[in-house]
Structures are given as C-alpha cells and as structure tokens.
N, CA, C and O atoms as CSV, one atom per row, in Angstrom:
chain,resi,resn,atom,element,x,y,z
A,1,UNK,N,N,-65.666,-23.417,-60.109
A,1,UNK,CA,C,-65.490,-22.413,-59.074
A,1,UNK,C,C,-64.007,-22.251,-58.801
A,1,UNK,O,O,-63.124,-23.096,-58.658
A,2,UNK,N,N,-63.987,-21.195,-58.775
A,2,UNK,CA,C,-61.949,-20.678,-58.429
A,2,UNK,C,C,-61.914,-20.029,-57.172
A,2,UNK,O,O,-62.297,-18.898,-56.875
A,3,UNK,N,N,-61.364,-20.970,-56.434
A,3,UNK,CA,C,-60.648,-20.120,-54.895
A,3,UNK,C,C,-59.165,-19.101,-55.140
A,3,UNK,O,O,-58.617,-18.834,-56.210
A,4,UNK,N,N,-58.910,-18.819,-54.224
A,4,UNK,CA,C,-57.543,-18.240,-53.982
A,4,UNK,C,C,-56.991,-18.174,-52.947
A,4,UNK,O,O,-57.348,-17.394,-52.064
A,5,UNK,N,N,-56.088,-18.914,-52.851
A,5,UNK,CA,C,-55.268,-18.708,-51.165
A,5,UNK,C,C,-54.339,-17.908,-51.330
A,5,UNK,O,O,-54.093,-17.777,-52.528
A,6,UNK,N,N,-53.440,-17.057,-50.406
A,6,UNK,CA,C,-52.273,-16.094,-50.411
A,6,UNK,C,C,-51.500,-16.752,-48.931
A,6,UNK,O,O,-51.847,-16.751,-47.750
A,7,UNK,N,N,-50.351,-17.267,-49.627
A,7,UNK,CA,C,-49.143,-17.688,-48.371
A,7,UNK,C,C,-48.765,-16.479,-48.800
A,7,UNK,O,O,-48.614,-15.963,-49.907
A,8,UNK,N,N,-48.579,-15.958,-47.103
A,8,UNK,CA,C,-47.611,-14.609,-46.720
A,8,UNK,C,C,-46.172,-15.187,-46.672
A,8,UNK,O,O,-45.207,-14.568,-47.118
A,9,UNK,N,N,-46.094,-16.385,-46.116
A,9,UNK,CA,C,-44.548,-16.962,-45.845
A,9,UNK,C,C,-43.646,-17.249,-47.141
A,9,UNK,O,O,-42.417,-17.291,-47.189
A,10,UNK,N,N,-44.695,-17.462,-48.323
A,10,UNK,CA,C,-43.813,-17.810,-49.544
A,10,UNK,C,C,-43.982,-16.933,-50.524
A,10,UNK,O,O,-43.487,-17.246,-51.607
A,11,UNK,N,N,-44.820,-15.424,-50.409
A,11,UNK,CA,C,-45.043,-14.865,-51.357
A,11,UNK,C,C,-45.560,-15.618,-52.688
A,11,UNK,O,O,-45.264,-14.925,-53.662
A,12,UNK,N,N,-46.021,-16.428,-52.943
A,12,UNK,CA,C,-47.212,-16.655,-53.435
A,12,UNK,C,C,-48.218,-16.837,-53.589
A,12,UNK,O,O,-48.892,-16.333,-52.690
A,13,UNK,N,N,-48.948,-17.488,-54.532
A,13,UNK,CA,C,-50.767,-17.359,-54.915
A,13,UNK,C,C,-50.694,-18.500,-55.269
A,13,UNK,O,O,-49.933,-18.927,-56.138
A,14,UNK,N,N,-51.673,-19.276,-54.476
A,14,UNK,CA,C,-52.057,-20.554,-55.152
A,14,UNK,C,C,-53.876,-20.726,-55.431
A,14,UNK,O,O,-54.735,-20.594,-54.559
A,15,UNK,N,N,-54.079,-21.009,-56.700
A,15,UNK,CA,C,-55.121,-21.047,-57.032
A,15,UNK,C,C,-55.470,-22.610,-57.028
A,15,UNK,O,O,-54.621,-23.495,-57.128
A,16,UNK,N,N,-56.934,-22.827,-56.889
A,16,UNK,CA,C,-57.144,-24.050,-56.798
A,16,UNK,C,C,-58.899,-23.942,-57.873
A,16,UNK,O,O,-60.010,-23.432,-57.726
A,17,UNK,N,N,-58.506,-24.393,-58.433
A,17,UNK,CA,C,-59.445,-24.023,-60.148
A,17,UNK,C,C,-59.517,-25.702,-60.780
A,17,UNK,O,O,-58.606,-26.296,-61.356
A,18,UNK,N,N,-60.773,-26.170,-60.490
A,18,UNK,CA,C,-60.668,-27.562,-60.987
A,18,UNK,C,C,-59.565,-28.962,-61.075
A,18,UNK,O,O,-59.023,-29.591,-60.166
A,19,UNK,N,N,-59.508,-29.122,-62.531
A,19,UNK,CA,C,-58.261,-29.609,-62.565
A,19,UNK,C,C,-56.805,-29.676,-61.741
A,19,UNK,O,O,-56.210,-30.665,-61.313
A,20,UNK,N,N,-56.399,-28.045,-61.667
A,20,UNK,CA,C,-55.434,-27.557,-60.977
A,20,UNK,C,C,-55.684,-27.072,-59.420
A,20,UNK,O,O,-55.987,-25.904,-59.178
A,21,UNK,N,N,-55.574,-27.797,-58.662
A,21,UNK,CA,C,-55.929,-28.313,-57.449
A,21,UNK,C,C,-54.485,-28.188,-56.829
A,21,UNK,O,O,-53.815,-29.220,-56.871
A,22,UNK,N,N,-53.856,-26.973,-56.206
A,22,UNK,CA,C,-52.941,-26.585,-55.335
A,22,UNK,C,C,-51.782,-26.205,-56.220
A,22,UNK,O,O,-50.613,-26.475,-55.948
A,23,UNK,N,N,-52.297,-25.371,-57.612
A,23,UNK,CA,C,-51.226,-25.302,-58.477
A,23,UNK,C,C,-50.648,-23.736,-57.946
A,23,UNK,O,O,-51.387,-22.828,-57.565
A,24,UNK,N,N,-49.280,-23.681,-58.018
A,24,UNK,CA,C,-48.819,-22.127,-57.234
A,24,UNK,C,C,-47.841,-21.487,-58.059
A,24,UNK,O,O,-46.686,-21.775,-58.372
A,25,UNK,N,N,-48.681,-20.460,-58.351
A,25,UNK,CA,C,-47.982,-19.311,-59.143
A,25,UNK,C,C,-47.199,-18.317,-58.582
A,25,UNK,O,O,-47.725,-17.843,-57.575
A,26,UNK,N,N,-46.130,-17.833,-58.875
A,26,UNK,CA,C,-45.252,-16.991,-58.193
A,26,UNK,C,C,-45.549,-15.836,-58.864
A,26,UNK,O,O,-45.663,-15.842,-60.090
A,27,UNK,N,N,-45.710,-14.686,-58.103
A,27,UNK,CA,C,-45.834,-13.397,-58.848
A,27,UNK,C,C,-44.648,-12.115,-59.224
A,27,UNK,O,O,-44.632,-10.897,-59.046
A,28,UNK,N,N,-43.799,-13.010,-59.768
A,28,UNK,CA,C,-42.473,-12.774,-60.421
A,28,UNK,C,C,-43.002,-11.978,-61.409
A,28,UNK,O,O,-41.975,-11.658,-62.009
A,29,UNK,N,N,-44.080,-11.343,-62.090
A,29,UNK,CA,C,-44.489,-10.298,-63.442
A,29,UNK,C,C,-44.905,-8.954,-62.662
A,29,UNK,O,O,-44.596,-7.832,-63.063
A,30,UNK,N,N,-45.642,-9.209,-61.501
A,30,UNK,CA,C,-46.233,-8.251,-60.947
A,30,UNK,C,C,-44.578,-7.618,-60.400
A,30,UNK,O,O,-43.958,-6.635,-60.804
A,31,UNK,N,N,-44.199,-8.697,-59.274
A,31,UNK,CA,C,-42.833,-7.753,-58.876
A,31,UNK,C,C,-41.685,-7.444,-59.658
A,31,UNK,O,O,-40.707,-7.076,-59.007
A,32,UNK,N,N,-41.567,-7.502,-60.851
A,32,UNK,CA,C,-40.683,-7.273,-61.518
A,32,UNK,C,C,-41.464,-6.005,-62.339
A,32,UNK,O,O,-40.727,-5.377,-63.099
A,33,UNK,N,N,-42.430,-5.705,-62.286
A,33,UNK,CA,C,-43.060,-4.872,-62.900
A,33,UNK,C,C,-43.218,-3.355,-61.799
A,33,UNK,O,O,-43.124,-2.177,-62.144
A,34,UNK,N,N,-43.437,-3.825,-60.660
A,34,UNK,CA,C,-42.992,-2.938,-59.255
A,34,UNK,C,C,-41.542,-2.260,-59.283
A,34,UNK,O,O,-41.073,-1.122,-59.259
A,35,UNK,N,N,-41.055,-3.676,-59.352
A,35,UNK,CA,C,-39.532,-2.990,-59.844
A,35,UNK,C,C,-38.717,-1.998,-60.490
A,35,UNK,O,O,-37.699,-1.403,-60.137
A,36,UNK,N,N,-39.408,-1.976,-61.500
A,36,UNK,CA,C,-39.136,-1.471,-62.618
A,36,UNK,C,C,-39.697,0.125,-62.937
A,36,UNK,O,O,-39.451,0.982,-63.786
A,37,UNK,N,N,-40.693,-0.011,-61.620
A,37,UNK,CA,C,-41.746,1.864,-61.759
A,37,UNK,C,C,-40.394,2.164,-60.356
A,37,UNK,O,O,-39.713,3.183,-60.240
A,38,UNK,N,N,-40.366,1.379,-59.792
A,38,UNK,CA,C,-38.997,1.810,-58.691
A,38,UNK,C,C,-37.870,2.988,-59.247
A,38,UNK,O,O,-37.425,3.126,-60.386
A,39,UNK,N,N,-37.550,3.874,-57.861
A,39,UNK,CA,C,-36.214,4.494,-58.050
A,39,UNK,C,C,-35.573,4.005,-56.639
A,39,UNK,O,O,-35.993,3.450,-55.623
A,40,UNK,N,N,-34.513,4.434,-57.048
A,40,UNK,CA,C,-33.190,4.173,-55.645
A,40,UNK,C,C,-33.869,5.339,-54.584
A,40,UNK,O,O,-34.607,6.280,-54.876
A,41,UNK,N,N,-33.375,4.947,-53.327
A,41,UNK,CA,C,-34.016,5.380,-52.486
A,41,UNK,C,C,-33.296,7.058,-52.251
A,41,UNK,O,O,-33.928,8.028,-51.833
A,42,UNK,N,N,-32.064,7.049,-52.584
A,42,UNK,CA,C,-31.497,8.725,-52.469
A,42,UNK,C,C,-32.362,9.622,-53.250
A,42,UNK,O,O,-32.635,10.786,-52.956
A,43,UNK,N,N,-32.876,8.782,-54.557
A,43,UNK,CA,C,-33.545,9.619,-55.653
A,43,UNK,C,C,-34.595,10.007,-54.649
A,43,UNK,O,O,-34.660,11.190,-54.316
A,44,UNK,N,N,-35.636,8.898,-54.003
A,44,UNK,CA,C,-36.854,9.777,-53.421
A,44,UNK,C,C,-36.866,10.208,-52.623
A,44,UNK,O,O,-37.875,10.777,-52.206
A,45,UNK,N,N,-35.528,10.158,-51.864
A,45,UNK,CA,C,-35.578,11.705,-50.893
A,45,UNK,C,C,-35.524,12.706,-51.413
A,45,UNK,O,O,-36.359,13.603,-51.294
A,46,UNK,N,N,-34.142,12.746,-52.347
A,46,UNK,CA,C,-34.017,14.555,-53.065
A,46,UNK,C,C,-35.420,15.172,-53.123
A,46,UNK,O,O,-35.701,16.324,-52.793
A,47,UNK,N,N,-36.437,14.040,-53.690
A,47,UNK,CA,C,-37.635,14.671,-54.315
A,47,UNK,C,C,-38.925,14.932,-53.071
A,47,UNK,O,O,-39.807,15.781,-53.202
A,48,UNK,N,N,-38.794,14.010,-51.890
A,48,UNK,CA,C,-39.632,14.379,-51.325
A,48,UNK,C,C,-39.752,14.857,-49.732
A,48,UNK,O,O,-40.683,15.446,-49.185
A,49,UNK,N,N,-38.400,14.366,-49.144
A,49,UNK,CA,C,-37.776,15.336,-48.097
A,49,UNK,C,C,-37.497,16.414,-48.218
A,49,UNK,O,O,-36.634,16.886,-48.958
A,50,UNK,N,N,-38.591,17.244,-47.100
A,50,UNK,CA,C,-38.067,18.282,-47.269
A,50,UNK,C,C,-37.629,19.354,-46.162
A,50,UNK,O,O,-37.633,18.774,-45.076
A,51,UNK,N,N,-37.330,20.421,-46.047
A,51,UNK,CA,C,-36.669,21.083,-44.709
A,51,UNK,C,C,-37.231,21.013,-43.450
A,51,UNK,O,O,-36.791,20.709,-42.341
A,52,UNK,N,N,-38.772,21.517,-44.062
A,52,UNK,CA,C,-39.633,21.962,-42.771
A,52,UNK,C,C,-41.215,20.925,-43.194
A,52,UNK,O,O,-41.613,20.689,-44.334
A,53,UNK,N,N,-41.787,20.520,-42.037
A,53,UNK,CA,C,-43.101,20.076,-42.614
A,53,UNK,C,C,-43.951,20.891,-43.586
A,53,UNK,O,O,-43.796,22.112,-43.566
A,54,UNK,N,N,-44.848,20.346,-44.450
A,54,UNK,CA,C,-45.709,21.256,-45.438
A,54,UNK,C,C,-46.778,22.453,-44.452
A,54,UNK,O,O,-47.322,22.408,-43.349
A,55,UNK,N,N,-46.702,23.281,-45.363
A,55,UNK,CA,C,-46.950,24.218,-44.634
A,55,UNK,C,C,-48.888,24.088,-44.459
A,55,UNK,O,O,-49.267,24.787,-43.519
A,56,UNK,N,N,-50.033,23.355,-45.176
A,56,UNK,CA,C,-51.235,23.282,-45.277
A,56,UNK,C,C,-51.283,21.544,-44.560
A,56,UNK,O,O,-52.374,20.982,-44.648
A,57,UNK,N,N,-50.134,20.769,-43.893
A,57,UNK,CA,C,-50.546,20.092,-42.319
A,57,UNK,C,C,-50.414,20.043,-41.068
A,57,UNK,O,O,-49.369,19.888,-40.436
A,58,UNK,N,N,-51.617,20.192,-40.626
A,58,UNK,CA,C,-51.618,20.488,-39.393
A,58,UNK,C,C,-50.568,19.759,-38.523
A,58,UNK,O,O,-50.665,18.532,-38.513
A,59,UNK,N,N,-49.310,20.470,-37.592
A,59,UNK,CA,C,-48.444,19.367,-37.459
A,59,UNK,C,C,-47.468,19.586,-36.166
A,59,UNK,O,O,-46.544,20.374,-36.369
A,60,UNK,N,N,-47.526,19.120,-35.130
A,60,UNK,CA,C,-46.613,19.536,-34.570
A,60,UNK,C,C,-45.687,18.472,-33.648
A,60,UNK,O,O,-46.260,17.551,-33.067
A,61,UNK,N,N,-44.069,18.660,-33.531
A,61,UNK,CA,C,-42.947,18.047,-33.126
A,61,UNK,C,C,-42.040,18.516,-33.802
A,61,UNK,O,O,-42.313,19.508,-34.479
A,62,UNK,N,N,-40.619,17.944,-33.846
A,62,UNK,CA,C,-39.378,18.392,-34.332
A,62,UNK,C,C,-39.846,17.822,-35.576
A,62,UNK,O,O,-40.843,17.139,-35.812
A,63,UNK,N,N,-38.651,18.369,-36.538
A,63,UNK,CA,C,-38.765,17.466,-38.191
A,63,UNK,C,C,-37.362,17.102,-38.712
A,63,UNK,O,O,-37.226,15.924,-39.043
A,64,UNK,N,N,-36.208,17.979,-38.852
A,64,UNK,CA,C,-34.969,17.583,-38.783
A,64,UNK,C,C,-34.052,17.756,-37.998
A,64,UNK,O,O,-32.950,17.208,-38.026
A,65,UNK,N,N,-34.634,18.894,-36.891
A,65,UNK,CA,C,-33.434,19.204,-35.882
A,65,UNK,C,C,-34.401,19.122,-34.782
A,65,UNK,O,O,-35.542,19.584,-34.774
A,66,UNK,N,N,-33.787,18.462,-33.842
A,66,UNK,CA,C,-34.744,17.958,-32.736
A,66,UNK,C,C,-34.865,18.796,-31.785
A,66,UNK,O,O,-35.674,18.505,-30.904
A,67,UNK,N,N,-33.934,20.370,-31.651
A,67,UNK,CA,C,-34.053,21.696,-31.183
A,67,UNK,C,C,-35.151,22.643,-31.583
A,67,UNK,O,O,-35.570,23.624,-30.968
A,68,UNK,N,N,-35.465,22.233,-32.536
A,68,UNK,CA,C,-36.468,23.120,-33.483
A,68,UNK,C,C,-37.865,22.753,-33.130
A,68,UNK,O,O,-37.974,21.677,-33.719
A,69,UNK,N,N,-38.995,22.968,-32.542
A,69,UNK,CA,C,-40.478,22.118,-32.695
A,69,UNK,C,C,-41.475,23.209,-33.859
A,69,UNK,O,O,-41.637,24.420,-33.706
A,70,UNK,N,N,-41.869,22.611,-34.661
A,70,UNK,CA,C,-42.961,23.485,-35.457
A,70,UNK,C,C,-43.873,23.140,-34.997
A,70,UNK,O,O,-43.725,22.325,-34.085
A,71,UNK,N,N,-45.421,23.594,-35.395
A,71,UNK,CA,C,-46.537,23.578,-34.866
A,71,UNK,C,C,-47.479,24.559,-35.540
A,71,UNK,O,O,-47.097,25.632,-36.007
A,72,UNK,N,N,-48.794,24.106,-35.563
A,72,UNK,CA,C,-49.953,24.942,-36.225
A,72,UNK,C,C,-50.509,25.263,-34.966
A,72,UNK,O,O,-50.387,24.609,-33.930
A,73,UNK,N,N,-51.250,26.531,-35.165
A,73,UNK,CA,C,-51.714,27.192,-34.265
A,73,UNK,C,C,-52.481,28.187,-34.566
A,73,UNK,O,O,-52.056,29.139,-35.219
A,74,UNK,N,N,-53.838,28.099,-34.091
A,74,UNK,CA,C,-54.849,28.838,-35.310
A,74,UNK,C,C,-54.667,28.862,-36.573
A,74,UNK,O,O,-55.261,29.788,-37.125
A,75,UNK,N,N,-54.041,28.161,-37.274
A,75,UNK,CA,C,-54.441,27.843,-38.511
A,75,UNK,C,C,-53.063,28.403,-38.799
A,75,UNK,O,O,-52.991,28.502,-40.024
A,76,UNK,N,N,-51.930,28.816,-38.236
A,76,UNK,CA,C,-50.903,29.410,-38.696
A,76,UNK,C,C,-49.871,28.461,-38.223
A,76,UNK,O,O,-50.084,27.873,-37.163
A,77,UNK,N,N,-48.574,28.197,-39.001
A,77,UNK,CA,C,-47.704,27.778,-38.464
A,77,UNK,C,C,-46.191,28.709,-37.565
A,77,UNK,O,O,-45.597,29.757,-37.818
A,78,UNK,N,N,-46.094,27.963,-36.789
A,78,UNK,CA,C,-45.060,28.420,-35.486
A,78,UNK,C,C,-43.811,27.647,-35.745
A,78,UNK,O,O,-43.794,26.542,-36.288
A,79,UNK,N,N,-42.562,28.432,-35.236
A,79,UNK,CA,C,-41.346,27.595,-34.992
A,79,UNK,C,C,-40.665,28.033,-33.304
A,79,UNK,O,O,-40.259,29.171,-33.064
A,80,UNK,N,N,-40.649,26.934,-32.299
A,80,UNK,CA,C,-40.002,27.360,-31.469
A,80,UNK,C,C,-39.510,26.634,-30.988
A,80,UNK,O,O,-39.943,25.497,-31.172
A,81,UNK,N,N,-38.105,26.828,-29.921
A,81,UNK,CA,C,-37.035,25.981,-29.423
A,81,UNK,C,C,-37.883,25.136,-28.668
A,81,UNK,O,O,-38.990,25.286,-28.152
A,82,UNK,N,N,-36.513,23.570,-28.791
A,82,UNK,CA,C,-37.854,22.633,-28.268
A,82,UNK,C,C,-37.499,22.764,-26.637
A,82,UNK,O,O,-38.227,21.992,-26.013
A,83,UNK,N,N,-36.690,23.435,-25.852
A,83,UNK,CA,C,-36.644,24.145,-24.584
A,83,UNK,C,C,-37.480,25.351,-23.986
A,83,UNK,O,O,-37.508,25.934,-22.902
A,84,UNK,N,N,-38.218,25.467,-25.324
A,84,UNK,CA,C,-39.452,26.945,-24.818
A,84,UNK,C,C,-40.575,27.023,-25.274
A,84,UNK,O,O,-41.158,28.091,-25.458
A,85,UNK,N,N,-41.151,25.624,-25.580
A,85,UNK,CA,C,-42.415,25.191,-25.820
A,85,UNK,C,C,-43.449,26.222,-25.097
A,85,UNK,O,O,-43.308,26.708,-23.974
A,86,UNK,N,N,-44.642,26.463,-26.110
A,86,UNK,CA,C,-45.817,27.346,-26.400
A,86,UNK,C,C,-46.969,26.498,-26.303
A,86,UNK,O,O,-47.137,25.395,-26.824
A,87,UNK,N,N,-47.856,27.258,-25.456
A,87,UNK,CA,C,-48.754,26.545,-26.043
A,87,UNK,C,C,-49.639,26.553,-27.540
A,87,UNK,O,O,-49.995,27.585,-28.108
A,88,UNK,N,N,-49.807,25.653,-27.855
A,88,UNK,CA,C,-50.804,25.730,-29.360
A,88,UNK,C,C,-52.081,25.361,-28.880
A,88,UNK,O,O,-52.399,24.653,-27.924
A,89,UNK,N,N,-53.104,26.282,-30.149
A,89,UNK,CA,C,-54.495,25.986,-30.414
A,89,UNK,C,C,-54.349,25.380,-31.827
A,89,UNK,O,O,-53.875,26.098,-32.708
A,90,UNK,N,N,-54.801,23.838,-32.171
A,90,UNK,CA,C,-55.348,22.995,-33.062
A,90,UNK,C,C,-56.705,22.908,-33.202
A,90,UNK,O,O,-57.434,22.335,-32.393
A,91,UNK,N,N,-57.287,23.783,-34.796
A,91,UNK,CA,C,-58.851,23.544,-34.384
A,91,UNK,C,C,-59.269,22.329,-34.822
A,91,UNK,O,O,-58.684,21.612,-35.634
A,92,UNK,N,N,-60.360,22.099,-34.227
A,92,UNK,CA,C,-61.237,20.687,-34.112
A,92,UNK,C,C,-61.585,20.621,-35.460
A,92,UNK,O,O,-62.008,21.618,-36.044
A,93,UNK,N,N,-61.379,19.016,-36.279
A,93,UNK,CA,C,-61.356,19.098,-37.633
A,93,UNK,C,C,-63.057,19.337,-38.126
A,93,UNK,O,O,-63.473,19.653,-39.241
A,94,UNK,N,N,-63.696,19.108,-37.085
A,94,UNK,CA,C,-65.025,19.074,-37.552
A,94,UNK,C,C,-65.536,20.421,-37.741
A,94,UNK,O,O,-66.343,20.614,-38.650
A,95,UNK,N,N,-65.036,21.700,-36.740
A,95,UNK,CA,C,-65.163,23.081,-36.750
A,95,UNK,C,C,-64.299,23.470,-38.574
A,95,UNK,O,O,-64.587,24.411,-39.314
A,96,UNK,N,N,-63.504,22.643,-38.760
A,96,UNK,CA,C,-62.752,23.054,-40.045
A,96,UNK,C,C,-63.323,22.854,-41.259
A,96,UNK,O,O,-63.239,23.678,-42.170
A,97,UNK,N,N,-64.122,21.414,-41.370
A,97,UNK,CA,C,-65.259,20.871,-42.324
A,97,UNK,C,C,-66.354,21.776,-42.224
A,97,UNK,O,O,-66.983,21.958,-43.267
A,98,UNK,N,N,-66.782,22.485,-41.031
A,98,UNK,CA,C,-67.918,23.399,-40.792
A,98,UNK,C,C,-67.696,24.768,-41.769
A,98,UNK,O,O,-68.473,25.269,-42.581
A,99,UNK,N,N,-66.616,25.089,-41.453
A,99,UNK,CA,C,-65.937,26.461,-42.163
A,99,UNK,C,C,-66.151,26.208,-43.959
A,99,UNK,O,O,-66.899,26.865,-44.682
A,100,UNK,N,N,-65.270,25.085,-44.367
A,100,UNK,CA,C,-65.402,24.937,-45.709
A,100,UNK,C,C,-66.600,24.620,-46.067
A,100,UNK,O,O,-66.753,24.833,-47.270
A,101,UNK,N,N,-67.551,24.189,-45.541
A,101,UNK,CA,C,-69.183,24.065,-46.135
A,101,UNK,C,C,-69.492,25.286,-46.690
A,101,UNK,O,O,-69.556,25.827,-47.793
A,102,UNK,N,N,-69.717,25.601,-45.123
A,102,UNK,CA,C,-69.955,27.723,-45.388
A,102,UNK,C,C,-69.419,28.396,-46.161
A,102,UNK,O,O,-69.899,29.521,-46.296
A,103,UNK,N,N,-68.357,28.076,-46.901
A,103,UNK,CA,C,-67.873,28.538,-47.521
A,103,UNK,C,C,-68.168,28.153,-49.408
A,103,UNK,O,O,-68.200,28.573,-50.565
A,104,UNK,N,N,-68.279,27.333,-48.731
A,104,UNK,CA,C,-69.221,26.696,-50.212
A,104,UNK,C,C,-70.314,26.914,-50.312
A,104,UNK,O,O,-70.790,26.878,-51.447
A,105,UNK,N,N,-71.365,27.302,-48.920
A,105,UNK,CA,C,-72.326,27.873,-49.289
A,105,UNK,C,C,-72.628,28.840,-49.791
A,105,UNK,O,O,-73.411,28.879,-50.740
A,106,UNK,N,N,-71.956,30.068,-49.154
A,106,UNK,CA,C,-71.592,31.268,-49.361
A,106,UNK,C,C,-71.503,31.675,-50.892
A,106,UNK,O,O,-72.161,32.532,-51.482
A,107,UNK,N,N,-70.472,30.798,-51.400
A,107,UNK,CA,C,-70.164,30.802,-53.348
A,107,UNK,C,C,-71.692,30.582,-53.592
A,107,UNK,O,O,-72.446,31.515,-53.868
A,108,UNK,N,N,-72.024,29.517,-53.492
A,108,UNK,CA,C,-73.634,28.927,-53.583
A,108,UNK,C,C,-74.473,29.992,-54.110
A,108,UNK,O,O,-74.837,30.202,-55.267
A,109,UNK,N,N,-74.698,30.597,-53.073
A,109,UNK,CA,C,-75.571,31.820,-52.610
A,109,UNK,C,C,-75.292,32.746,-53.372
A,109,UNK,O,O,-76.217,33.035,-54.131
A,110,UNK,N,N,-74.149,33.487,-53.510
A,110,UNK,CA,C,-73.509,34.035,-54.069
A,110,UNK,C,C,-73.753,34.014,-55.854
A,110,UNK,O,O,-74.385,34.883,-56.455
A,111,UNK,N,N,-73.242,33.084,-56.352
A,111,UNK,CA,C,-73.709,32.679,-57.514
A,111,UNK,C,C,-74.943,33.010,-58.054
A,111,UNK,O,O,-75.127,33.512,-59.163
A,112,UNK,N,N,-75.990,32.638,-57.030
A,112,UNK,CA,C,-77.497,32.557,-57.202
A,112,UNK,C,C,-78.144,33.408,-57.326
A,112,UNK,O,O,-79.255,33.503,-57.849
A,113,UNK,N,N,-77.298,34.359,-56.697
A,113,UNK,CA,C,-77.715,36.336,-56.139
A,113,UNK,C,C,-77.866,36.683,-57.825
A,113,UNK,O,O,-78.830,37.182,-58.405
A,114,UNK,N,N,-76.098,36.075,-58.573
A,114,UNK,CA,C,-75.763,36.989,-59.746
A,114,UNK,C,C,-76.603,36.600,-60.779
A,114,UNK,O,O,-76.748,37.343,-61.750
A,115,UNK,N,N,-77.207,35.477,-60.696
A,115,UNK,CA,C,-78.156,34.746,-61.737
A,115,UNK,C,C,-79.526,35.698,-62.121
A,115,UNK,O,O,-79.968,36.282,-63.111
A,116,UNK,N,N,-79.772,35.554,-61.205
A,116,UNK,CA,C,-81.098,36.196,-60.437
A,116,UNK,C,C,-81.395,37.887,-61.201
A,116,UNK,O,O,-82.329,38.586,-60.809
C-alpha cells in the first residue's frame, strides 16, 4: 500500500511505500518543467492586458484609469466618469441561461420544421 504526504513548508512529497518508509522526493522535474513553459512577466502582459475590460464580461468598476468606470447594462457595455455614476441593470444569470436554452430550442424546432 502507498501513502502520500505533501509538506507545504518544504515543497515536497514524501512517499511512504513499504521498504521506503519516509523517503522524500523533491519535485525539482515537475518545477523545472513549469519553468520552462514560463515567460517573463512583461511578455504576459503585452499579450494579455488590455485597455478596456472584454467586451462579452459582465463587469463593472474602473480598469486602468480610476476616472473612467465601465459597466454592462442590459447586456450593453457603458463608460462613465467615476464622479457621474449611472445607474446599471445586470441581468440575473439565470434569466441569461433561460434565454440561451430558448434559443437552442428555437434552432431545435427550427431544424425539425425543415426536416419534416
């Protein structure tokens, strides 16, 4: 029978497997292998910071200028000074899952009409 313990304090794995009874392996392959899919951290901003939040999440507060607040609002996005705050409507995600069903039903149906 093979246990496995994980020290958080030493970053290792010690297995305790018969014979080898508190033997501790360092996972020097795995993190060097992490390492190595790694870029420098300027690289993953260029690539994934970006001006304004994405425009398909629902989202609202400042994002780079703390004057600026964006916000969804009926399903549309808004930009306004963060001194002249609006109110927003956020629809209820479950009314949103409701919509895309129907909408899949709809194709459904649809489909079934042309078969037919």
């Amino acid at each position: 029978m093979r246990m496995l313990g994980i020290s958080t304090k030493l970053c290792t794995t010690t297995y305790i497997d018969g014979g080898r009874r508190g033997h501790t392996e360092a996972p020097g392959g795995i993190r060097r292998a992490r390492v190595a899919r790694g870029r420098p951290f300027d690289a993953f901003c260029k690539e994934w910071v970006t001006a304004q939040p994405p425009a398909d999440v629902p989202y609202f507060g400042c994002w780079d200028d703390r004057t600026k607040i964006y916000a969804t609002s009926g399903g549309q996005r808004i930009q306004m000074d963060a001194d002249k705050l609006q109110g927003v409507f956020m629809p209820n995600p479950k009314d949103v899952r409701i919509a895309e069903l129907e909408a899949q039903l709809a194709l459904l149906q649809a489909e079934r009409r042309c078969e037919a």
